[in-house]
N, C-alpha and C positions, 0 to 999 in steps of 0.2 A: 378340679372341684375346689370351690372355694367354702371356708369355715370361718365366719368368727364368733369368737367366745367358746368359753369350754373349759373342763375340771380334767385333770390326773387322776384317772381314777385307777390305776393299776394295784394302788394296794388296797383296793376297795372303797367302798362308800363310809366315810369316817368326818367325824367332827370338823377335823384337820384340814380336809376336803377343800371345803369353801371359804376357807383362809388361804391356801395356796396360789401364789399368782400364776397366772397364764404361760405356759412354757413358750408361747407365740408371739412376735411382735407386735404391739398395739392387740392382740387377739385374735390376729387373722394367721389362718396357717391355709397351707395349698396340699390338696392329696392331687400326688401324682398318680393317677389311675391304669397309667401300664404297669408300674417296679408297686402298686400299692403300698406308697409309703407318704409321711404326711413332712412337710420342710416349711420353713418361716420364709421362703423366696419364691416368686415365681421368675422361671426361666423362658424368657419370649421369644429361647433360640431352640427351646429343647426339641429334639424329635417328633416326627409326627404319633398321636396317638394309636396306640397297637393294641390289641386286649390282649392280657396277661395270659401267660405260658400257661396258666390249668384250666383256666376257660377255653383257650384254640383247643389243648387233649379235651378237654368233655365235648365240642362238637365235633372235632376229628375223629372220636371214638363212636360215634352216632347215638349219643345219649340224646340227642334233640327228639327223635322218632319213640322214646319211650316217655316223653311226657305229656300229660290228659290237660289239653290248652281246654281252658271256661268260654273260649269263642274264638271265633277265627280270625279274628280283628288283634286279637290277644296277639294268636301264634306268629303270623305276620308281623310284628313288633321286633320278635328274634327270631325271622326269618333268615339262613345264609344259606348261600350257593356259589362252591367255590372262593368260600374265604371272606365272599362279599354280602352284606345286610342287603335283601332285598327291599324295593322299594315299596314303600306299599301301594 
């Protein structure tokens, strides 16, 4: 996923804020969406994409059958079977 622009906000929303420059090249930063972490590089060798270690345990644990989907168009979206998203 890609980002540009954006504020440090970790020590909250402060004056100081929006004076601060961009901790990102030009403003653009890359969220690696397996390790969920955000880096000023993209890697055009990096591994293929995997969903991260707490998301596999919530559906290996069968938390998917205890949620109230608003339509079946819905559920189908995060459909998996055997590890793989089904298609819709």
């Amino acid at each position: 996923m890609l980002s540009v622009g954006g504020v440090d906000d970790h020590d909250g929303f402060t004056d100081v804020l929006w004076s601060t420059p961009d901790p990102f090249p030009n403003g653009m930063a890359v969220m690696d969406l397996t390790n969920l972490t955000w880096s000023g590089e993209y890697d055009a060798n990096a591994d293929e994409y995997k969903s991260p270690a707490f998301v596999r345990d919530w559906y290996d644990k069968g938390n998917q059958a205890s949620v109230n989907w608003s339509s079946r168009d819905v559920e189908q979206l995060f459909a998996v079977e055997n590890g793989m998203y089904l298609p819709r």
